[in-house]
PyMOL Python script that loads the backbone (N, CA, C, O; Angstrom):
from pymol import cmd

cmd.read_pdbstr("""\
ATOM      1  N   UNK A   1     169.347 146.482  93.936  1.00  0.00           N
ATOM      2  CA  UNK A   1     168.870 146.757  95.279  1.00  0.00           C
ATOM      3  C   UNK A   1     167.889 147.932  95.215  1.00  0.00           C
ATOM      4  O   UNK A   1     168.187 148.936  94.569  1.00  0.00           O
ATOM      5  N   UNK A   2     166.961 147.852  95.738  1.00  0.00           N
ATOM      6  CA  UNK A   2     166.054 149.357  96.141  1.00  0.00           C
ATOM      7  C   UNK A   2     166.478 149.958  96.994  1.00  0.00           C
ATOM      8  O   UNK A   2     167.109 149.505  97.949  1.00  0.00           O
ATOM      9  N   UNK A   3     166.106 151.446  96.715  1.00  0.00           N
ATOM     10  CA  UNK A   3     166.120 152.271  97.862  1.00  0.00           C
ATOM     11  C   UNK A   3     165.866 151.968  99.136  1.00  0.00           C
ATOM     12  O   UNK A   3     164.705 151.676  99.421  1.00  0.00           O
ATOM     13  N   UNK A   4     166.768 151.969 100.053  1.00  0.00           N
ATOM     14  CA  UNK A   4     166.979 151.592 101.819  1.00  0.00           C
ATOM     15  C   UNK A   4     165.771 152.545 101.978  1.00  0.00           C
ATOM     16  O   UNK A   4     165.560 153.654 101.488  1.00  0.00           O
ATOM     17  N   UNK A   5     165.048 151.774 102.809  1.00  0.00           N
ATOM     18  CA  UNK A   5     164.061 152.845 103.788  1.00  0.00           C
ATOM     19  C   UNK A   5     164.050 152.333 105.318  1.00  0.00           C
ATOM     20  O   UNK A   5     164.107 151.186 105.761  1.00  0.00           O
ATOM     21  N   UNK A   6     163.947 153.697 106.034  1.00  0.00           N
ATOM     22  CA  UNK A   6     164.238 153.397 107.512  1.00  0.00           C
ATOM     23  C   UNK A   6     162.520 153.370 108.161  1.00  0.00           C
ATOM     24  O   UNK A   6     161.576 154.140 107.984  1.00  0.00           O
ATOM     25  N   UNK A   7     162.631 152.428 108.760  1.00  0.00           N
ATOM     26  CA  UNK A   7     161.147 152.331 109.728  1.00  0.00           C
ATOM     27  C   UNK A   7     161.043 153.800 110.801  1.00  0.00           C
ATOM     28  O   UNK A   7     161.963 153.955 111.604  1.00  0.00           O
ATOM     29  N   UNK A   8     160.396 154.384 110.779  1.00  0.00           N
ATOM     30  CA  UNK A   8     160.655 155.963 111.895  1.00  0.00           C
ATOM     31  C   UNK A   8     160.170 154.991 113.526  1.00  0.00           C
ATOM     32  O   UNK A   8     160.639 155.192 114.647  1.00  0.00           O
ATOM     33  N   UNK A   9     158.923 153.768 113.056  1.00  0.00           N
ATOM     34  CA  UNK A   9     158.601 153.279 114.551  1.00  0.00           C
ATOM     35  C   UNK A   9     159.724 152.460 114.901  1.00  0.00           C
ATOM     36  O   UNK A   9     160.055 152.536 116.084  1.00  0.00           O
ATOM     37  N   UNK A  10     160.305 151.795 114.263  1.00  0.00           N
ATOM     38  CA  UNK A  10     161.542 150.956 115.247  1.00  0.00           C
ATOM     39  C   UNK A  10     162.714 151.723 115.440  1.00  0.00           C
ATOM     40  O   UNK A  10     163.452 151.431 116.381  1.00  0.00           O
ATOM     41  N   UNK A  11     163.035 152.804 114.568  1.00  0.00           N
ATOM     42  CA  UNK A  11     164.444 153.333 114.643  1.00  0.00           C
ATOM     43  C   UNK A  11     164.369 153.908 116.097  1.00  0.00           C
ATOM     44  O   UNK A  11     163.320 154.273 116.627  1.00  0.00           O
ATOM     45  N   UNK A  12     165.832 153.952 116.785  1.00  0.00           N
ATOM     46  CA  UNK A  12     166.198 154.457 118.601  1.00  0.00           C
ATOM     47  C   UNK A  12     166.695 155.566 118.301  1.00  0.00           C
ATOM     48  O   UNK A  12     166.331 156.468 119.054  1.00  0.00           O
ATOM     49  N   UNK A  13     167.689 155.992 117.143  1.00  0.00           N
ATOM     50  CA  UNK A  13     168.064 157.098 116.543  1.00  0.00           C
ATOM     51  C   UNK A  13     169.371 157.095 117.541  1.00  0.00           C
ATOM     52  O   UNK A  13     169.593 157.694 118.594  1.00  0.00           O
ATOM     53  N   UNK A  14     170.237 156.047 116.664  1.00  0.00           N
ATOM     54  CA  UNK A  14     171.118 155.359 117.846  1.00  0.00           C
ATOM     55  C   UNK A  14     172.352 156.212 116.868  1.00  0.00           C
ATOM     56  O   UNK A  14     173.421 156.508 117.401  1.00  0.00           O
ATOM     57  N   UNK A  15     172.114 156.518 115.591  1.00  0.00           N
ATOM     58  CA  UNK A  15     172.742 157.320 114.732  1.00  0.00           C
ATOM     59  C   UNK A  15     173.997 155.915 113.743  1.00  0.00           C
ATOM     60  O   UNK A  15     174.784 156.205 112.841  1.00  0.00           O
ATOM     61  N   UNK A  16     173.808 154.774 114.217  1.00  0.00           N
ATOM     62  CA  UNK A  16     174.839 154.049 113.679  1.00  0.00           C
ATOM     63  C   UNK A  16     174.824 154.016 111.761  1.00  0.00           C
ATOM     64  O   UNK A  16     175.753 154.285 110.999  1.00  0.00           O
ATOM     65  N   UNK A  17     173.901 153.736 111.548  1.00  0.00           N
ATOM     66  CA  UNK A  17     173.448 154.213 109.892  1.00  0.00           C
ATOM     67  C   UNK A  17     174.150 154.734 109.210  1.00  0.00           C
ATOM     68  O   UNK A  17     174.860 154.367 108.274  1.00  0.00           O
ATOM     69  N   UNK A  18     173.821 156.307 110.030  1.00  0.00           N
ATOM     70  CA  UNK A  18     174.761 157.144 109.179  1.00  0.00           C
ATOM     71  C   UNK A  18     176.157 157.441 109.464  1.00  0.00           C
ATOM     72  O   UNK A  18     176.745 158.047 108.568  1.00  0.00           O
ATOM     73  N   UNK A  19     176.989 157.076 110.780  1.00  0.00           N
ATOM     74  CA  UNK A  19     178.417 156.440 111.174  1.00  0.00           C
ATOM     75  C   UNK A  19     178.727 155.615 109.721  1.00  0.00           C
ATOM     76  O   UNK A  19     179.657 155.873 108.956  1.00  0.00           O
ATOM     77  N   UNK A  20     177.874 154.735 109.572  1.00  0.00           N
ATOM     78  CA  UNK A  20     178.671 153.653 108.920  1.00  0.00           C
ATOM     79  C   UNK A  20     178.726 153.841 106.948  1.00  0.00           C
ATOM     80  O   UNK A  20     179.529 153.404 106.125  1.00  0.00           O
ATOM     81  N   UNK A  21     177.155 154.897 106.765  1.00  0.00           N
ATOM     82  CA  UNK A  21     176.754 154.946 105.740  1.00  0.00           C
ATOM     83  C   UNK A  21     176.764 156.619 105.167  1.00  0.00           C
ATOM     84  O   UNK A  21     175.995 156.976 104.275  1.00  0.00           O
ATOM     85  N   UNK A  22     177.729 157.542 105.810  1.00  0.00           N
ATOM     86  CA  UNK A  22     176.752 158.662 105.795  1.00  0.00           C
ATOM     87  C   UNK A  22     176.327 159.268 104.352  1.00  0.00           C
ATOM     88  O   UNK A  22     175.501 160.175 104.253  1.00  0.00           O
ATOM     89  N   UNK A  23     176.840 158.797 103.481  1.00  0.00           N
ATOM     90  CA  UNK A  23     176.517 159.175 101.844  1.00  0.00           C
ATOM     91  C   UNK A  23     174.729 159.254 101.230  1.00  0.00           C
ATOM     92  O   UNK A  23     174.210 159.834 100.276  1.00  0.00           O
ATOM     93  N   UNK A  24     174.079 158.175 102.553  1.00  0.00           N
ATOM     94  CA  UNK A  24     173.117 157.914 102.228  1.00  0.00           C
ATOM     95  C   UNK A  24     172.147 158.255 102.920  1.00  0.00           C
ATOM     96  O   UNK A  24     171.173 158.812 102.413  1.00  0.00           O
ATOM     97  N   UNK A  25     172.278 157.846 104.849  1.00  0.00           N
ATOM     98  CA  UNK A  25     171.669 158.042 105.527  1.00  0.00           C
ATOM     99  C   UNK A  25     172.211 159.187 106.599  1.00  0.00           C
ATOM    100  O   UNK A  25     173.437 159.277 106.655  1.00  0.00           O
ATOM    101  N   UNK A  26     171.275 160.270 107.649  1.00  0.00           N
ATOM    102  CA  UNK A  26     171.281 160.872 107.891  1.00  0.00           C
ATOM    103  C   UNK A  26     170.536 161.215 109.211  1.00  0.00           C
ATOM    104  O   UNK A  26     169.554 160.475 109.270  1.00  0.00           O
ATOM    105  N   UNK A  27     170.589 161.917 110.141  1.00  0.00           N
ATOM    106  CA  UNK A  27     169.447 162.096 111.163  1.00  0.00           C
ATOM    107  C   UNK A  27     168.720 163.085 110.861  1.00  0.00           C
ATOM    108  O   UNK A  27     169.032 164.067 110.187  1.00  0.00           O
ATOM    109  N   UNK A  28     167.530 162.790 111.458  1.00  0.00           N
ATOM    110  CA  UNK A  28     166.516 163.975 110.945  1.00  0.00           C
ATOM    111  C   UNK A  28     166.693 164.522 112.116  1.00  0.00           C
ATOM    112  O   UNK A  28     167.520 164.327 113.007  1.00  0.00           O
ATOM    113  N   UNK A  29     165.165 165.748 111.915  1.00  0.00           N
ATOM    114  CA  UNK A  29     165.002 166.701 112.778  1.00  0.00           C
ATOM    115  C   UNK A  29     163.959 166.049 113.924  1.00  0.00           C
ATOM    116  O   UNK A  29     163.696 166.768 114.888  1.00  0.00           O
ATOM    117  N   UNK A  30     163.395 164.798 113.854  1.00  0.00           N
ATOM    118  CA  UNK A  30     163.163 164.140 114.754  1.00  0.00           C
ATOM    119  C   UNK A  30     163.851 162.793 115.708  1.00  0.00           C
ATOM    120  O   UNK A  30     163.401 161.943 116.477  1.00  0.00           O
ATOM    121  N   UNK A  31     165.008 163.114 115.232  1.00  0.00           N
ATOM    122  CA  UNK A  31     165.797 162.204 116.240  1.00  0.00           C
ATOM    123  C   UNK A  31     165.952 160.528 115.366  1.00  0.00           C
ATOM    124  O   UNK A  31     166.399 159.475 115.821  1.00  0.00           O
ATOM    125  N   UNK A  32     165.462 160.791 114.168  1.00  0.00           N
ATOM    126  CA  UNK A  32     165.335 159.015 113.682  1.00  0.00           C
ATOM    127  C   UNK A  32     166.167 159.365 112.594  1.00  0.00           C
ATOM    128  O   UNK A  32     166.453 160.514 112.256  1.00  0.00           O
ATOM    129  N   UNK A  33     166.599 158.147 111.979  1.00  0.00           N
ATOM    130  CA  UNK A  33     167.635 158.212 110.576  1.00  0.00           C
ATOM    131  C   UNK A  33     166.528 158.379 109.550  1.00  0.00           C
ATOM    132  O   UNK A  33     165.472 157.763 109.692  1.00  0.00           O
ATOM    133  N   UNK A  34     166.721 159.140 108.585  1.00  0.00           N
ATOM    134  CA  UNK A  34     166.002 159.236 107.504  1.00  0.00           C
ATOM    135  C   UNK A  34     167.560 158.910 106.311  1.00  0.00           C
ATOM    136  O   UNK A  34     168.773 159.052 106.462  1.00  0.00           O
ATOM    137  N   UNK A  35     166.650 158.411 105.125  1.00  0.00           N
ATOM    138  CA  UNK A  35     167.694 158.441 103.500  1.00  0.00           C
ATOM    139  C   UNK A  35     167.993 159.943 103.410  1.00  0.00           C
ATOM    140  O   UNK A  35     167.458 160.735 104.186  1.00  0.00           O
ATOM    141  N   UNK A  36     168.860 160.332 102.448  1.00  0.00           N
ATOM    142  CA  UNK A  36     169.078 161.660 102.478  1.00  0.00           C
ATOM    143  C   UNK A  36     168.395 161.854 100.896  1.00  0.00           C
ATOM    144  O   UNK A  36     169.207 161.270 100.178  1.00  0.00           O
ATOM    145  N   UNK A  37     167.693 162.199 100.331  1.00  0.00           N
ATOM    146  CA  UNK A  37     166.880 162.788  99.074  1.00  0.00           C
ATOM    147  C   UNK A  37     167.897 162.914  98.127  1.00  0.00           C
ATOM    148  O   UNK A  37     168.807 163.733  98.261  1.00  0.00           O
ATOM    149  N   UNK A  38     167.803 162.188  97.219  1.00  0.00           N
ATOM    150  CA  UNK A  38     168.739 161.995  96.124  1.00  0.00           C
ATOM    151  C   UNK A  38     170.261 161.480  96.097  1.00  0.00           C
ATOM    152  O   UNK A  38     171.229 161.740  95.383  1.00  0.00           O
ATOM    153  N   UNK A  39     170.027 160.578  97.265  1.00  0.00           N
ATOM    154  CA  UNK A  39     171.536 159.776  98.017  1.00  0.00           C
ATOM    155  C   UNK A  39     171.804 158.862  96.868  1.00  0.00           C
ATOM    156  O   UNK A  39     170.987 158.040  96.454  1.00  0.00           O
ATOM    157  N   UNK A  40     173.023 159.057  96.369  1.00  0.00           N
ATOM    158  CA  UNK A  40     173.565 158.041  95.391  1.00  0.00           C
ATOM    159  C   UNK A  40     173.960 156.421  96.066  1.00  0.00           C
ATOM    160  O   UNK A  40     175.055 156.076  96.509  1.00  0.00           O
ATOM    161  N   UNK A  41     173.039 155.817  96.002  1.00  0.00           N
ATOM    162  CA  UNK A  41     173.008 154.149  96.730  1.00  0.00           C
ATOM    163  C   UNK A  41     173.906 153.314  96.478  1.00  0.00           C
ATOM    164  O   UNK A  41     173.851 152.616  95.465  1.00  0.00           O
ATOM    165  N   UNK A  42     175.059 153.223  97.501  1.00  0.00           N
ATOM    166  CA  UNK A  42     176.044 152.599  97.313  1.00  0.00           C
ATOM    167  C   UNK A  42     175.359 150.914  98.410  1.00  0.00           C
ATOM    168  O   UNK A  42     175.162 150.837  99.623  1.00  0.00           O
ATOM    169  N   UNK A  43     175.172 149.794  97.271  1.00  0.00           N
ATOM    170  CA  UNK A  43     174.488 148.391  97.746  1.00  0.00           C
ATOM    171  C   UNK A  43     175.710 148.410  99.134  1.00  0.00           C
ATOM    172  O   UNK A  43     175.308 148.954 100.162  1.00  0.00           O
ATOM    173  N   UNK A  44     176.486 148.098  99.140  1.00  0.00           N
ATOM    174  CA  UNK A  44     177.743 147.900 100.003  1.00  0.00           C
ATOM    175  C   UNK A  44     177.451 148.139 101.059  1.00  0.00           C
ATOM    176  O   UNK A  44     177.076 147.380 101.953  1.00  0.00           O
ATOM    177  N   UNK A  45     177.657 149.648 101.052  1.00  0.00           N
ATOM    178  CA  UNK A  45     177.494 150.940 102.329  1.00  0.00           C
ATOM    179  C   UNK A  45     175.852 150.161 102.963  1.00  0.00           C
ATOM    180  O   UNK A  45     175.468 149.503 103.930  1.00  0.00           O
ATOM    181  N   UNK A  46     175.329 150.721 101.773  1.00  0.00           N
ATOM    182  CA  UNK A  46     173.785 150.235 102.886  1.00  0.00           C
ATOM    183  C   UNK A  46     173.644 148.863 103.161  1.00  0.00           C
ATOM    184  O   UNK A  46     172.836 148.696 104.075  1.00  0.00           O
ATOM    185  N   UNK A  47     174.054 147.958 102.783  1.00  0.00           N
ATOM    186  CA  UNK A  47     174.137 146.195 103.533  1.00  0.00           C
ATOM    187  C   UNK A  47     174.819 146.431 105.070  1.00  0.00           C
ATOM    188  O   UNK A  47     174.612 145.780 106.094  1.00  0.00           O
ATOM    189  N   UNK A  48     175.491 147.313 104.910  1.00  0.00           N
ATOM    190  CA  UNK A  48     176.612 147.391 106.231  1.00  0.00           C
ATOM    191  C   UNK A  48     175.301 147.903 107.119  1.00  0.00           C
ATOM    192  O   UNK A  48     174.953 147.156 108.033  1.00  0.00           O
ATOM    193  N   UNK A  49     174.617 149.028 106.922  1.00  0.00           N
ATOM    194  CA  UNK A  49     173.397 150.182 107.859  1.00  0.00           C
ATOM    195  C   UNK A  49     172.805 148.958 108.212  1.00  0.00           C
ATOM    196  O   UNK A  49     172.864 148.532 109.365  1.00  0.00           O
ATOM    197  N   UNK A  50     172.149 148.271 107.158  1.00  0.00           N
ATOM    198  CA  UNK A  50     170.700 147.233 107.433  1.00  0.00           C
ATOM    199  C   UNK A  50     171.457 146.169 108.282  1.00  0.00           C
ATOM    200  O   UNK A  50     170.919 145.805 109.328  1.00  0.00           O
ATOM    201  N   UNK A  51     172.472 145.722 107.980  1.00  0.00           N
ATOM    202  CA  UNK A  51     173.004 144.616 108.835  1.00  0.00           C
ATOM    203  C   UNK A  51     173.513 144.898 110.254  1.00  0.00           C
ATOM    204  O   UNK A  51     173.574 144.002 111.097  1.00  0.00           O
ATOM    205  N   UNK A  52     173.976 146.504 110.562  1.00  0.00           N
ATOM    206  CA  UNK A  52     173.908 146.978 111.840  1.00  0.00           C
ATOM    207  C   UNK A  52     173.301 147.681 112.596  1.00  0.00           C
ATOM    208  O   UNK A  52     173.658 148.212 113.648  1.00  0.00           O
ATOM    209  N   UNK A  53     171.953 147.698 111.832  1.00  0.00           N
ATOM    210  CA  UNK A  53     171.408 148.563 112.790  1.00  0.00           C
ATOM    211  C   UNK A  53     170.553 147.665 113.713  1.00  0.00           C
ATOM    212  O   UNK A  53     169.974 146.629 113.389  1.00  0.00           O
ATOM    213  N   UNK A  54     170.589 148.315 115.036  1.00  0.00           N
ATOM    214  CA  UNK A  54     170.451 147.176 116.384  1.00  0.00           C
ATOM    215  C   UNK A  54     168.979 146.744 116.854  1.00  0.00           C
ATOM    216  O   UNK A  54     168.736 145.884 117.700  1.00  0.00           O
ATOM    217  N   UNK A  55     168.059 147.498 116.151  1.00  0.00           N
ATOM    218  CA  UNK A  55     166.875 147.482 115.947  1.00  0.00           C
ATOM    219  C   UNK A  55     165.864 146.754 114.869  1.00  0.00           C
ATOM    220  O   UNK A  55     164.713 146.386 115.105  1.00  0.00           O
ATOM    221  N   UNK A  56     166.534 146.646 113.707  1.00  0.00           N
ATOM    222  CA  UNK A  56     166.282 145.833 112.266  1.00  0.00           C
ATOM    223  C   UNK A  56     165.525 147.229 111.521  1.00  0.00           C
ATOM    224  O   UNK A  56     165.045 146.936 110.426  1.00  0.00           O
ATOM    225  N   UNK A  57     165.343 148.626 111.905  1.00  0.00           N
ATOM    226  CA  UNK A  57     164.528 149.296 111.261  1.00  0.00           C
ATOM    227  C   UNK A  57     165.103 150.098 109.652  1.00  0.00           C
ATOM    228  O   UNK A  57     164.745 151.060 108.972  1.00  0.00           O
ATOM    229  N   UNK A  58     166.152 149.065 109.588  1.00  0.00           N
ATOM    230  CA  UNK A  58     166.546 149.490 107.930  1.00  0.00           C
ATOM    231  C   UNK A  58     166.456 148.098 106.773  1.00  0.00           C
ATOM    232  O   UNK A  58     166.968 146.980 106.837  1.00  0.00           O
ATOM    233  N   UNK A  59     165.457 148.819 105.600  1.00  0.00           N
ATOM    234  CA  UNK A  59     165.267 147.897 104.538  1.00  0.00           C
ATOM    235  C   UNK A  59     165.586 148.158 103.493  1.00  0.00           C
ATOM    236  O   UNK A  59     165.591 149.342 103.157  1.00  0.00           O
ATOM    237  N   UNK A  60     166.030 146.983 102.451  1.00  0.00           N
ATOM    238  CA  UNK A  60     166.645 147.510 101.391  1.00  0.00           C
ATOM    239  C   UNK A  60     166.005 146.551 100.026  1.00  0.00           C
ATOM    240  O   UNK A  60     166.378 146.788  98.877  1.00  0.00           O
TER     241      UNK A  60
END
""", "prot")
cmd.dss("prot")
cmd.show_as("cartoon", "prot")
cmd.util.cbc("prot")
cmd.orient("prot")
């Protein structure tokens, strides 16, 4: 799997991501989920983010 990347234009910054993922993903200082910089990528965890987030703005 590659590194999850979050879209900043579709994300609502609904925060579910990092609820479900937080090892990986995170909120920034602008209100959107960002990866967290050197997040050890658990495929699992992030299938769960990309498959719930309500917007589609997570890719993996």
């Amino acid at each position: 799997m590659a590194n999850p990347v979050v879209d900043a234009d579709l994300c609502v910054g609904c925060g579910l991501c990092a609820q479900v993922c937080s090892d990986v993903f995170e909120m920034g200082a602008e209100g959107v989920a960002v990866v967290i910089d050197g997040a050890n990528v658990d495929e699992d965890c992030v299938q769960d983010a990309v498959d719930q987030c309500p917007v589609g703005a997570i890719s993996a």
